[in-house]
C-alpha positions in Angstrom: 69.8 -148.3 51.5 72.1 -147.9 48.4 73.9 -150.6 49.8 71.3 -153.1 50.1 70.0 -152.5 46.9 73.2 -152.8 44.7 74.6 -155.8 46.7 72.4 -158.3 45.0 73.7 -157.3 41.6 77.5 -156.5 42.2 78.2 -159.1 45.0 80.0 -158.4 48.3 83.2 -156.2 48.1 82.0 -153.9 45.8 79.3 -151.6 47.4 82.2 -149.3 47.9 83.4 -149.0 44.2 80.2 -148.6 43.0 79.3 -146.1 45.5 82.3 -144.1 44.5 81.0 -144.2 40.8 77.6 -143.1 41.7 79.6 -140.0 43.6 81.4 -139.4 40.7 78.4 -139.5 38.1 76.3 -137.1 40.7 79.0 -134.7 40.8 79.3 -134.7 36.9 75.6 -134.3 36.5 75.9 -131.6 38.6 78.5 -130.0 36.6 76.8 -130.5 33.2 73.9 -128.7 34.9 74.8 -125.4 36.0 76.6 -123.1 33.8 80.2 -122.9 33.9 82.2 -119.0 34.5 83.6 -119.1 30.8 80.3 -119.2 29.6 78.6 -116.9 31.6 81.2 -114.8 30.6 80.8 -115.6 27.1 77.2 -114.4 26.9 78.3 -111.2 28.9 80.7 -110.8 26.1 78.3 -110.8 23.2 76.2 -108.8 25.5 77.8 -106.3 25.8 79.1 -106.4 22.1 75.6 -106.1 21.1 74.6 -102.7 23.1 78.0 -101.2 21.6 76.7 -102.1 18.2 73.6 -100.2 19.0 75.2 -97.4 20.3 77.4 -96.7 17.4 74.6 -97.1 15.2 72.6 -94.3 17.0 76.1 -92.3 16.4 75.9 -93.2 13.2 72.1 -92.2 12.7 73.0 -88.5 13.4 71.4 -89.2 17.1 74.2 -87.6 19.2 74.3 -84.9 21.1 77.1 -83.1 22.9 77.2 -81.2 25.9 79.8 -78.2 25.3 80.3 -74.6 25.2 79.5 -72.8 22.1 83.1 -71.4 21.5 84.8 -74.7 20.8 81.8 -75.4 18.4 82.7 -72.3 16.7 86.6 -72.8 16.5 85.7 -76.7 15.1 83.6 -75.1 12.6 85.3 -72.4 10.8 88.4 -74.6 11.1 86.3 -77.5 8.7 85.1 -74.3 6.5 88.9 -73.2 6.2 89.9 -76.6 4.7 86.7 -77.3 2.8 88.1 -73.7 0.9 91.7 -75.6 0.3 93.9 -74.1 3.7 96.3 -76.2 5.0 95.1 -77.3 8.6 97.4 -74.9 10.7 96.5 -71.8 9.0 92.6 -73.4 9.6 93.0 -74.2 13.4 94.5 -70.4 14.0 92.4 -68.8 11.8 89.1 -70.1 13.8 90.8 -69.3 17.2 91.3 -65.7 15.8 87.9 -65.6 14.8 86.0 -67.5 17.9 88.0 -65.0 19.8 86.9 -61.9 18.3 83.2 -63.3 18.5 83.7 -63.9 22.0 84.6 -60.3 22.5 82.1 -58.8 20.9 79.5 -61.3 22.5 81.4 -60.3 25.9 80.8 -56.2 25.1 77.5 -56.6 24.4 76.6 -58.3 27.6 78.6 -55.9 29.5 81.2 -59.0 30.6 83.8 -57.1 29.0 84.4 -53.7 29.1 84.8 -51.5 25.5 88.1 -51.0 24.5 88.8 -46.9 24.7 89.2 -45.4 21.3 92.2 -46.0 19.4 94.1 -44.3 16.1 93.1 -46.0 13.1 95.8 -48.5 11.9 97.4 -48.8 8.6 95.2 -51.9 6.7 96.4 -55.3 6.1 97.7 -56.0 2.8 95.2 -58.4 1.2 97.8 -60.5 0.6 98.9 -60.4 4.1 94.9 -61.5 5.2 92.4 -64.8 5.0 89.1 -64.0 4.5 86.4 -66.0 6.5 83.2 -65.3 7.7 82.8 -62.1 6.7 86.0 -61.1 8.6 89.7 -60.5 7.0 91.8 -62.4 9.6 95.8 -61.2 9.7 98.1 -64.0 9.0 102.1 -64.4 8.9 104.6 -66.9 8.4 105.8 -69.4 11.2 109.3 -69.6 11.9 109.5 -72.8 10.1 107.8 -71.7 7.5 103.8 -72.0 6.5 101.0 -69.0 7.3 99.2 -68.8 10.3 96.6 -66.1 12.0 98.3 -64.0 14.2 97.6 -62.9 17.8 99.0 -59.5 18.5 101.2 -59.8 15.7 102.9 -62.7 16.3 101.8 -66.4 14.6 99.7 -68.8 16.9 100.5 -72.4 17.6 98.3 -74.4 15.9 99.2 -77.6 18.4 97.4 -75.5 21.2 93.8 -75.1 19.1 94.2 -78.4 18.6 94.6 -79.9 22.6 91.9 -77.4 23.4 89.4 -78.6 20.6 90.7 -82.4 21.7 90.1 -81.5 25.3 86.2 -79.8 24.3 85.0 -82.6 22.4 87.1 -85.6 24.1 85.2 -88.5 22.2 83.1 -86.9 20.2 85.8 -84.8 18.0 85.9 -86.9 15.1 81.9 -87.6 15.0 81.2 -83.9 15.0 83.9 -82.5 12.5 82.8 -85.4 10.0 79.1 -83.7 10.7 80.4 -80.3 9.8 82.2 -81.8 6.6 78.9 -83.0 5.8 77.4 -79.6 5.6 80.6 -77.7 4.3 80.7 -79.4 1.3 77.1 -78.0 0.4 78.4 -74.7 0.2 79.9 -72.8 -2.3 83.0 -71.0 -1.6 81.8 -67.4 -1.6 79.0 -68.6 0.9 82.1 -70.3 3.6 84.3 -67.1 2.8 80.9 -64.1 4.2 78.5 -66.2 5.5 79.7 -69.4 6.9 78.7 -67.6 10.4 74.8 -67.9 9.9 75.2 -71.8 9.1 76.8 -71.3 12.4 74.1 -70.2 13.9 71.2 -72.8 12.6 73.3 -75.7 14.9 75.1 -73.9 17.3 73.8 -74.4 21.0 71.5 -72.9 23.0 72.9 -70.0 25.1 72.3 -70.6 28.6 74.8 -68.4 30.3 78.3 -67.4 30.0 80.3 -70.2 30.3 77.6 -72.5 30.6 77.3 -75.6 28.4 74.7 -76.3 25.8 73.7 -79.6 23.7 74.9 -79.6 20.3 73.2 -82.3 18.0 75.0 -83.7 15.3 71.6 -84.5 13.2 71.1 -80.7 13.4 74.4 -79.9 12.2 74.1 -82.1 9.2 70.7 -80.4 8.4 72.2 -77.2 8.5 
């Protein structure tokens, strides 16, 4: 029927050209109609731009929570108290191990987890000058080989490299988020307060036990409150 119609106007010859033209413009209407890949994948883009925008602005809100164990909480903690109170970070990241360790044990003892130690002789005391005072406790310290202090297990200095993998491998993605919370409310204390007390600050954000071993939800809104 196409080529009834047009012959009139174009002549004999030429139905064939001007079908090809009406092929062509069909196909290009087509085209201009339905969305092309690049920019479906445009808007996907900005999409997903726009929910990671959102997200970081519920970070940024104080809205996370983290799903951890309360002993790396503890180590990340008195780490940021150590270096609001001037320590250089290795002595920090040994000096919370020390302490989330003897925390642990105690916490351990009182549940029956671990058994009480039999009775030892009293040992000489630490000079004060050979000690760091934090949370109420006088943690023993030493220099490294290469120089520097750092809390000492059984003696000998700890690596400061291994608190940090373990805090790295805790809080994976939220590490940074959640020490800059605990900056937050470090810096409101005075350094008496960080040096006896800094425990019971602890205690305000710390998460809920729910077992040995078993993982809690810390909020970072609550540790900036604390």
């Amino acid at each position: 029927w196409l080529k009834l119609l047009i012959q009139p106007f174009f002549g004999p010859g030429r139905e064939a050209e001007v079908l090809f033209l009406g092929r062509k413009m069909g196909v290009k209407s087509q085209v201009m109609k339905k969305p092309s890949r690049v920019t479906k994948s445009i808007t996907k883009t900005k999409s997903q731009a726009s929910g990671s925008q959102s997200s970081k602005a519920r970070q940024e809100a104080g809205s996370t929570v983290v799903s951890i164990n309360r002993a790396p909480v503890l180590t990340l903690w008195i780490t940021v108290c150590m270096r609001q109170l001037g320590h250089k970070e290795e002595l920090a990241l040994t000096a919370a191990k020390a302490v989330t360790a003897l925390c642990a044990r105690a916490k351990g003892r009182s549940l029956g987890i671990i058994p009480s130690s039999p009775k030892r002789t009293k040992a000489s005391t630490p000079k004060e000058n050979d000690t760091v005072r934090i949370a109420g406790m006088n943690i023993p310290v030493a220099k490294a080989s290469h120089g520097g202090l750092r809390a000492t297990n059984r003696g000998e200095p700890m690596d400061p490299q291994q608190v940090q993998k373990y805090l790295t491998s805790s809080f994976k993605e939220n590490l940074q988020a959640t020490r800059s919370a605990m900056e937050v409310a470090a810096r409101r204390r005075t350094s008496q307060v960080l040096r006896s007390d800094c425990l019971s600050i602890y205690e305000k954000f710390r998460p809920e036990w729910k077992g040995w071993g078993v993982k809690g939800e810390l909020s970072l809104k609550a540790v900036r409150a604390a």
